[in-house]
C-alpha positions in Angstrom: 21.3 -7.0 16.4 23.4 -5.1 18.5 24.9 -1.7 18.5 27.7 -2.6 17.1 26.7 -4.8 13.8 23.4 -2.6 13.4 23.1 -1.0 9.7 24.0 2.5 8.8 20.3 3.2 8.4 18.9 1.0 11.8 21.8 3.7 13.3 20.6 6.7 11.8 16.9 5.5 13.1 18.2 4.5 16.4 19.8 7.9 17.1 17.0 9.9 15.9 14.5 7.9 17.9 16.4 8.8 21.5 17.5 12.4 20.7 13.7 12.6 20.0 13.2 11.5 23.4 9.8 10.0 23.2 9.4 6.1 24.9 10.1 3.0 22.1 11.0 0.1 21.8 13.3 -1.2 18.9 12.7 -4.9 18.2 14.9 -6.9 15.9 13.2 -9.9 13.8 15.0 -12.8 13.4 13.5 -13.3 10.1 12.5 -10.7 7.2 9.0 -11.1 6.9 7.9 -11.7 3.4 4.2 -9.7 3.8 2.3 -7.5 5.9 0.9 -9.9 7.8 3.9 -11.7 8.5 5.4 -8.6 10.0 2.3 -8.3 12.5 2.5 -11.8 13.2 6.0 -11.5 14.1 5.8 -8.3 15.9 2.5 -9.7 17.9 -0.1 -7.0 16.9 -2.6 -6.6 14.0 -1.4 -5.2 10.7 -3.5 -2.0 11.2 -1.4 -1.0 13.9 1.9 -1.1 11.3 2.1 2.2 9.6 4.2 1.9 6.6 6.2 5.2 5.9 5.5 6.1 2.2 7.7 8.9 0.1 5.5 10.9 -2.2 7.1 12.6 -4.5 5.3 16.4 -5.1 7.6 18.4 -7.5 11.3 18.6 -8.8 13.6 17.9 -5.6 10.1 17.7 -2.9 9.0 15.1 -0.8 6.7 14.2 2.2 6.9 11.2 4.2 3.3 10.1 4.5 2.5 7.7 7.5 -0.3 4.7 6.6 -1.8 2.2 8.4 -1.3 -1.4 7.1 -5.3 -2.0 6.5 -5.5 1.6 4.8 -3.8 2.7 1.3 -3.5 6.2 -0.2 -6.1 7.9 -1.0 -4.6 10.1 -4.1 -7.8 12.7 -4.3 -7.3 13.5 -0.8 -3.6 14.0 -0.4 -3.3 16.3 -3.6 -6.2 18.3 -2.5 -4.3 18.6 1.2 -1.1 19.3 -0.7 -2.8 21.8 -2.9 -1.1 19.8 -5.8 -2.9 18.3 -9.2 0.0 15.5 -9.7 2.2 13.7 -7.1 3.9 10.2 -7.3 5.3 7.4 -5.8 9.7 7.9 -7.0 11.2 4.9 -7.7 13.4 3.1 -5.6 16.7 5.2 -6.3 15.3 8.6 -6.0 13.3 7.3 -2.7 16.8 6.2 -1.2 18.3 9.8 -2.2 15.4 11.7 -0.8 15.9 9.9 2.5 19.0 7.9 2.8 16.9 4.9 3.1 16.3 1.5 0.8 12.6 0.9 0.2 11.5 -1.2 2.9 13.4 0.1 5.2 12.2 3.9 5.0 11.2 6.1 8.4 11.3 9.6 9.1 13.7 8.9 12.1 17.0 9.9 11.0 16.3 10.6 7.7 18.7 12.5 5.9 16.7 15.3 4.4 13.4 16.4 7.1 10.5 16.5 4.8 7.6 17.1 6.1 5.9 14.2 7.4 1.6 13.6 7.2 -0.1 11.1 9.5 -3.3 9.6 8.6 -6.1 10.5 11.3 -6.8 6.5 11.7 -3.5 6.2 13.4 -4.3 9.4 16.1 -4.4 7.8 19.8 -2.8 4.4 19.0 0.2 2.7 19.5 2.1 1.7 16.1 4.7 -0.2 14.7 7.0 1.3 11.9 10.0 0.4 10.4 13.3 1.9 11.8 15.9 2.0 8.9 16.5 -1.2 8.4 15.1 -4.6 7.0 13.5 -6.4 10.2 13.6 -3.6 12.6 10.7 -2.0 13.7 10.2 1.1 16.5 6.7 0.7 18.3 5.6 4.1 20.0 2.6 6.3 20.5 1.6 7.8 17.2 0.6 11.1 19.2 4.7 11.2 20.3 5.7 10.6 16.4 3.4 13.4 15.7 4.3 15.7 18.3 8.6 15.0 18.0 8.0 15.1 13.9 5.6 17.8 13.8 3.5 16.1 11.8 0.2 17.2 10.1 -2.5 14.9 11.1 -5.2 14.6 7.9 -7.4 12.2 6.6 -5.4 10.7 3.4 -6.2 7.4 3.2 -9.2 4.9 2.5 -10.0 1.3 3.6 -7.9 -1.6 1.3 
């Protein structure tokens, strides 16, 4: 995909990722992959080192990006006791899209267009990852520890093993 037929949301990504600064690398699939494991296949890595951006939902009009590894879920119990919150939720597609401009799938906190705050699980500290970058097929890999640094991320222990 080039520049110039790239989707409002790969753009929005794009941008974000190189006023940021850090090093990545945008890839482009040729195909949308149908599963997890597809994408790693694709992307040439294992599916822990693709960290799916998730948008939890923690009041009336709040979000936070949290960042999860592909071989790790959610672990509710620990992210509301982090938050210091007794309910939170997954929104549905819609109110996702109008929390951050992106279509589920697609979601990443480069170029979002609100800047919630944005929680990393530990597992990821250290490692390179892939993530998607605002559109359907196109990843960003980078150094988690530059994601956290440029997003100022909190790193926490919030997930558990699939």
């Amino acid at each position: 995909m080039t520049e110039a037929n790239e989707t409002e949301g790969a753009r929005r990504a794009r941008s974000a990722l190189e006023a940021s600064g850090v090093e990545h690398q945008i890839l482009v699939a040729t195909e949308r992959a149908s599963s997890l494991a597809e994408a790693a296949e694709q992307r040439g890595i294992e599916p822990r080192d693709i960290v799916k951006s998730l948008v939890v939902r923690r009041g009336s009009g709040d979000y936070v990006f949290v960042l999860v590894p592909g071989d790790r879920e959610i672990s509710w119990p620990k992210l509301r006791a982090h938050l210091g919150v007794n309910r939170l939720s997954m929104p549905p597609a819609d109110k996702a899209k109008d929390a951050t401009g992106y279509e589920r799938g697609t979601i990443t906190p480069f170029g979002s267009t609100t800047a919630w705050p944005v929680i990393v699980d530990a597992t990821v500290a250290g490692r390179t990852i892939s993530m998607g970058a605002g559109a359907h097929g196109t990843s960003v890999t980078l150094a988690a520890d530059d994601l956290v640094r440029v997003l100022a991320a909190e790193v926490v222990d919030v997930t558990d093993p699939t």
